[in-house]
C-alpha positions as CSV (number, residue, x, y, z in Angstrom):
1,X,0.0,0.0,0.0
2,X,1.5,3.3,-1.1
3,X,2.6,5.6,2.0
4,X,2.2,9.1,0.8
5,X,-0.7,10.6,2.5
6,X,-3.0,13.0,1.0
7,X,-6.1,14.9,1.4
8,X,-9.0,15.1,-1.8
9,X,-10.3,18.3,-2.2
10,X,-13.4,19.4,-4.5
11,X,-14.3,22.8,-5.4
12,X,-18.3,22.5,-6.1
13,X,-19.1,25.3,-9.3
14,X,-22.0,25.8,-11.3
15,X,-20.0,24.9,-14.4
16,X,-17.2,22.3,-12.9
17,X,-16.5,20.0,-10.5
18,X,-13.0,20.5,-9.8
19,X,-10.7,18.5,-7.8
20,X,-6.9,18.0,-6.5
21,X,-5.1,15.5,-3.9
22,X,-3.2,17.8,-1.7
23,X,-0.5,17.3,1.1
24,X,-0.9,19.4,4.4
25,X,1.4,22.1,3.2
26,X,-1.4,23.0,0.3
27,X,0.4,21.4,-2.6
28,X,-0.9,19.5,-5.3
29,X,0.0,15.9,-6.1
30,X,-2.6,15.5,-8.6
31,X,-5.9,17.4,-9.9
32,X,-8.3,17.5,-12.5
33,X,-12.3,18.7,-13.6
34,X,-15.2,17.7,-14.7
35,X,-18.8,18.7,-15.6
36,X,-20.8,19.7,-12.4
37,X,-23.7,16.7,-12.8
38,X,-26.9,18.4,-13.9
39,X,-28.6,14.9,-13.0
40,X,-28.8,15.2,-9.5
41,X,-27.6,14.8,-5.8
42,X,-27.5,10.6,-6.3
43,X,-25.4,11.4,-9.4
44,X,-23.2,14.0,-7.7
45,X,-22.2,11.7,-4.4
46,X,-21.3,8.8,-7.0
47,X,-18.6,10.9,-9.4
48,X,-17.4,12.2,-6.1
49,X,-16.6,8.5,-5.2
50,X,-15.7,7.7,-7.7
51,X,-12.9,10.4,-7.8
52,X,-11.9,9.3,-4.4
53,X,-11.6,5.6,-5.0
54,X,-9.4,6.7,-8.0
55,X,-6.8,7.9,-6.1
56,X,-7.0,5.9,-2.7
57,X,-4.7,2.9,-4.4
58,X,-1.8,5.8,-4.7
59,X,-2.9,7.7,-1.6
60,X,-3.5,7.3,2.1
61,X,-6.1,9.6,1.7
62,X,-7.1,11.5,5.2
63,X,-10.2,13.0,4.2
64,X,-12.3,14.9,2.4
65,X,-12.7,18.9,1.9
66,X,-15.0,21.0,0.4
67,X,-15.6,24.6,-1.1
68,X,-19.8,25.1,-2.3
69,X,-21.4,27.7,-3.0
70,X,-24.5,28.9,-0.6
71,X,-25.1,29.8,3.0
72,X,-23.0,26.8,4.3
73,X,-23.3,25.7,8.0
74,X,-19.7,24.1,8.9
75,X,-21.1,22.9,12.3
76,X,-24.1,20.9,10.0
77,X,-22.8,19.9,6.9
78,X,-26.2,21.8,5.6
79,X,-26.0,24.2,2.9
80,X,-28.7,26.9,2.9
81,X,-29.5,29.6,0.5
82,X,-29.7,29.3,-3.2
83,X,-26.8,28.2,-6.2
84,X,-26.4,27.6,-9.5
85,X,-27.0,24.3,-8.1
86,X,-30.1,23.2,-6.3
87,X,-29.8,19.6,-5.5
88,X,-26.7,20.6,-3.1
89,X,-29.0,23.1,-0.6
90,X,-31.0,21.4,2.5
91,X,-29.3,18.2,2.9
92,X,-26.3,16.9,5.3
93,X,-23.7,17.0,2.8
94,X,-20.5,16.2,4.6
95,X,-22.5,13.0,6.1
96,X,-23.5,11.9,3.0
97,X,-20.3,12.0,1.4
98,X,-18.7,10.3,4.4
99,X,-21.2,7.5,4.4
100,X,-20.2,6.9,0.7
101,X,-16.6,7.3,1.2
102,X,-15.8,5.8,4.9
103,X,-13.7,9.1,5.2
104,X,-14.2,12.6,7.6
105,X,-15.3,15.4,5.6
106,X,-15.5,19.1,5.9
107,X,-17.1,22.0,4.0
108,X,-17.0,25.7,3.9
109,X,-18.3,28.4,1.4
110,X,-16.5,29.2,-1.7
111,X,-15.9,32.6,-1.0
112,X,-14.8,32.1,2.8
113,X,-12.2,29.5,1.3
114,X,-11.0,31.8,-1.0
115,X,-10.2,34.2,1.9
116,X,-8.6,31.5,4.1
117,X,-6.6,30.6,1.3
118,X,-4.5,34.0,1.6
119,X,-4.2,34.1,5.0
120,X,-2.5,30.7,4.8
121,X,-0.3,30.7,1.8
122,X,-1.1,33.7,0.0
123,X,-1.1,37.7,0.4
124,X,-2.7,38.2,3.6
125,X,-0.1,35.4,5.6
126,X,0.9,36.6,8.6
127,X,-2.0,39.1,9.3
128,X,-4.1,38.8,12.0
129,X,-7.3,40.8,10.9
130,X,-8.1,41.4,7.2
131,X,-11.1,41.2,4.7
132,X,-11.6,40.3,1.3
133,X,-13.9,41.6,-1.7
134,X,-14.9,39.6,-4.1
135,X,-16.1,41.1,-7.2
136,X,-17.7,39.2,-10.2
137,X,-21.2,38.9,-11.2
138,X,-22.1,40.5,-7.7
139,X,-20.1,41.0,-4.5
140,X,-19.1,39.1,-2.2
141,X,-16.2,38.6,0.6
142,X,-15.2,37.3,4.2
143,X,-13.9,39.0,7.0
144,X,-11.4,37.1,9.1
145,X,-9.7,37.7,12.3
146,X,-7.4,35.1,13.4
147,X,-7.8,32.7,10.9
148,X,-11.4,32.2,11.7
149,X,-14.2,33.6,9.7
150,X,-16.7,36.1,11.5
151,X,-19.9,34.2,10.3
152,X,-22.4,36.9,12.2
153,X,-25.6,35.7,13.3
154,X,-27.5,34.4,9.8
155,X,-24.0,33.2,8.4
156,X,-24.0,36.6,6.5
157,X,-20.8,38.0,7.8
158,X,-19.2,39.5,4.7
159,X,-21.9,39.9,2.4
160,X,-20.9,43.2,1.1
161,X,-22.8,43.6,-1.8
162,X,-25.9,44.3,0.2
163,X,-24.2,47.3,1.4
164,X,-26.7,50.1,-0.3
165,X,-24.8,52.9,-1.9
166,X,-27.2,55.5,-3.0
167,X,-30.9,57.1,-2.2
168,X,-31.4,58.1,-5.7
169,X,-34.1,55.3,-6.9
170,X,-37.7,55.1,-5.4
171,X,-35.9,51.5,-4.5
172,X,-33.1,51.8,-2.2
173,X,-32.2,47.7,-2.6
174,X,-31.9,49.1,-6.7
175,X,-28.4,50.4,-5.3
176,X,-27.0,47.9,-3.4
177,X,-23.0,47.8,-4.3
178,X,-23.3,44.1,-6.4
179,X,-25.6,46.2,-8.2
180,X,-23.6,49.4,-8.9
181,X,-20.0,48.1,-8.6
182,X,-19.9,44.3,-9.8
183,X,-18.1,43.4,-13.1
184,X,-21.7,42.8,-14.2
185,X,-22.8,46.4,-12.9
186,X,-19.8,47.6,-15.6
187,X,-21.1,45.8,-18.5
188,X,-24.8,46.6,-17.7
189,X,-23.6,50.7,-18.0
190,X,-21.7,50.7,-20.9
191,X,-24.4,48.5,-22.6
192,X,-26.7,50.9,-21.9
193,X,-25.0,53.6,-22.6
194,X,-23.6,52.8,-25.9
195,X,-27.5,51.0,-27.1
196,X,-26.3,47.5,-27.5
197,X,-27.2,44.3,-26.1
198,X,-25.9,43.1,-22.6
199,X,-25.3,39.8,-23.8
200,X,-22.7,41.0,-26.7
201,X,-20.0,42.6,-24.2
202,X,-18.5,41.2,-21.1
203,X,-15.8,42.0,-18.9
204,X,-12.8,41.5,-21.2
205,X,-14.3,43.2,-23.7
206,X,-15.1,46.9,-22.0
207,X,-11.4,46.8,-20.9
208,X,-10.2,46.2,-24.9
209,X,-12.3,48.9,-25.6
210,X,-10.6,51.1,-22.8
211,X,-7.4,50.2,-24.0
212,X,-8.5,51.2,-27.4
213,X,-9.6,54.5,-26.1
214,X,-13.6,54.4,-26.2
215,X,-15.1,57.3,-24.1
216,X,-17.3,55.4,-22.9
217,X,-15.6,52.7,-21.8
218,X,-13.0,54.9,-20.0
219,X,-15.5,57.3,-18.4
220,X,-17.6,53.7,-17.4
221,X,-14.2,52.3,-15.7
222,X,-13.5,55.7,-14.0
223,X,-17.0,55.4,-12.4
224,X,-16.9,51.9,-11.9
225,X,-13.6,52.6,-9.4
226,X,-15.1,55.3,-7.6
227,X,-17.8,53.5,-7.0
228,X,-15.6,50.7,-5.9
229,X,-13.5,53.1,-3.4
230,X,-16.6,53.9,-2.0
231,X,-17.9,50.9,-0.4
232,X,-14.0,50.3,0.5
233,X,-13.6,53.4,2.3
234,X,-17.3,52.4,4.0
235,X,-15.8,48.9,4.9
236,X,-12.6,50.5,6.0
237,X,-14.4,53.4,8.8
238,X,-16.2,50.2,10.2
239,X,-14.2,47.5,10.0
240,X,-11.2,49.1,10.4
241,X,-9.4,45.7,9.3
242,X,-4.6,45.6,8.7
243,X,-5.6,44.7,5.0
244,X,-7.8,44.7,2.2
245,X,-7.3,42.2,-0.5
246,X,-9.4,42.1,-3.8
247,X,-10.7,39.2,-5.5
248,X,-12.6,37.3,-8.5
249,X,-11.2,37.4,-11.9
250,X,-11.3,41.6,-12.2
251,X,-8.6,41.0,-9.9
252,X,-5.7,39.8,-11.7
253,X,-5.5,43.2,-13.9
254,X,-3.1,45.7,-12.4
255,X,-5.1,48.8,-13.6
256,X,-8.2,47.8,-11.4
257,X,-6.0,48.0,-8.6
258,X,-4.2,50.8,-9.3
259,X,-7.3,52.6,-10.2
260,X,-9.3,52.1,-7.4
261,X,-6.1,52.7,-5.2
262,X,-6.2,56.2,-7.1
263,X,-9.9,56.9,-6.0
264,X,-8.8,55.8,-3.1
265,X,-5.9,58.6,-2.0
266,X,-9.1,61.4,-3.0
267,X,-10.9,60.2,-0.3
268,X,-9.1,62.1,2.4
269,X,-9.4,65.1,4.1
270,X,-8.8,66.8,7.1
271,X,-11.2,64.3,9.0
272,X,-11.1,61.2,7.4
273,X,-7.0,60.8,7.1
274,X,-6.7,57.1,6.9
275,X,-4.3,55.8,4.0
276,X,-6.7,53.1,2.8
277,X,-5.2,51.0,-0.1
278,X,-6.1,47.7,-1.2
279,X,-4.0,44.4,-2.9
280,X,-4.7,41.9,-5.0
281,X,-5.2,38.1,-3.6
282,X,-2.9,35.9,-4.7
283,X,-4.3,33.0,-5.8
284,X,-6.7,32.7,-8.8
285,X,-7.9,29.1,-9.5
286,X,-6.7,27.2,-6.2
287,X,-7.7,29.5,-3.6
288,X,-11.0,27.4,-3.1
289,X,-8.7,24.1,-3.2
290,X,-6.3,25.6,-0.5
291,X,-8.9,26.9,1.3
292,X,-10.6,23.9,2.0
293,X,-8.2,22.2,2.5
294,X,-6.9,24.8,5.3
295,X,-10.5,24.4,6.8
296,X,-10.2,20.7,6.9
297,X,-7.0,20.7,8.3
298,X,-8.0,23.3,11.0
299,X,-11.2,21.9,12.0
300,X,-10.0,18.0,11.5
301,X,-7.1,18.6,13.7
């Protein structure tokens, strides 16, 4: 029997399934994807068998961990709220996947995961009290403080994006920041503003125009990082946390974080005279993976 121990990971996504054997230090021995099952919870607790068998011949495999999306009870093993993914919400997870696989199992949201992750291994390592913003099709985030995620009450510690940002619509909740500041906020403006159709522009494609110099684009990004520097400066006065990362795929382009750092420095006057700058996390595609798998290895013992 092969000696090397290990520990399976899954990252549950709307799209993929994806999946890594890990040591305790967070690095990869193996990994791989597939297609999230569309057929089901019977189907989804057999391919992640499955995956596990596959590797418990090579590995002495010490568990299981898992990122999901929702409102995910780690006490429980339930996952509330709603996902791309509806078969996964109201049932034990974790004890289901440990009655199929004889092995302990852990879970914790995607998002908080991602967060753990850099506090571990990544950009926030070392610091005691930090948050993290995700920004994508809404926002989202965690706020840790010691390595441990503040939950709050109805496990909705760190929901930003609720955070409401303006009294100009009949409809305050019509201005929350996922719906002025998100990627999808971006594409929804310059759509509208330059008569096209959501659906033909994304992300990628308002920074090309930019780059390319469209007004439109340009004045959109400029508002897009105010906007941004906003709700940072609002999390910054009452959290007050040592540092502020920034997340999702937006992320990974130096001008977002440069350009809301620049929104950023106008904030200050006499009164408020905090330097508030923010970083970009570190890890892209495995911070769910590590995360877990920091979770597991923190709650497992």
């Amino acid at each position: 029997m092969n000696e090397k121990k290990g520990y399976m990971v899954f990252d549950i996504g709307g799209t993929y399934l994806k999946y890594a054997v890990m040591d305790q230090e967070g690095k990869k021995f193996e990994s791989g994807k597939l297609p999230t099952p569309a057929d089901g919870l019977e189907i989804f607790l057999q391919e992640i068998s499955r995956v596990t068998k596959g590797y418990s011949n090579d590995y002495q495999l010490q568990g299981i961990a898992l990122s999901s999306p929702g409102a995910v009870d780690v006490k429980t093993g339930f996952i509330g709220g709603a996902s791309a993914i509806p078969y996964i919400h109201g049932v034990c997870m974790t004890n289901l996947i440990s009655e199929q696989t004889n092995l302990p199992v852990s879970i914790e949201n995607d998002a908080n995961c991602a967060a753990l992750a850099e506090g571990w291994l990544g950009a926030a390592r070392g610091i005691d009290y930090y948050i993290c913003i995700v920004i994508g099709t809404g926002i989202g985030g965690s706020i840790v403080i010691n390595q441990s995620i503040l939950r709050g009450a109805a496990l909705h510690g760190g929901e930003f994006g609720y955070m409401i940002m303006g009294t100009e619509s009949k409809d305050p909740l019509d201005q929350t920041w996922s719906r002025v500041a998100s990627t999808n906020a971006l594409v929804e403006e310059v759509a509208r503003r330059k008569s096209l159709e959501k659906s033909s522009l994304n992300g990628e494609e308002v920074f090309r125009l930019a780059e390319e110099g469209d007004v439109i684009a340009k004045e959109s990004l400029a508002t897009f990082y105010k906007r941004l520097a906003i709700g940072i400066y609002n999390l910054k006065y009452t959290l007050d946390p040592q540092k502020i990362l920034i997340g999702g795929g937006i992320s990974q382009r130096p001008e977002v974080i440069s350009g809301i750092n620049q929104e950023l420095r106008l904030l200050k006057n006499d009164i408020s005279t905090l330097d508030i700058e923010v970083e970009a996390c570190e890890f892209d595609n495995d911070a769910n993976l590590i995360g877990a798998l920091y979770h597991f290895l923190k709650t497992q013992g």
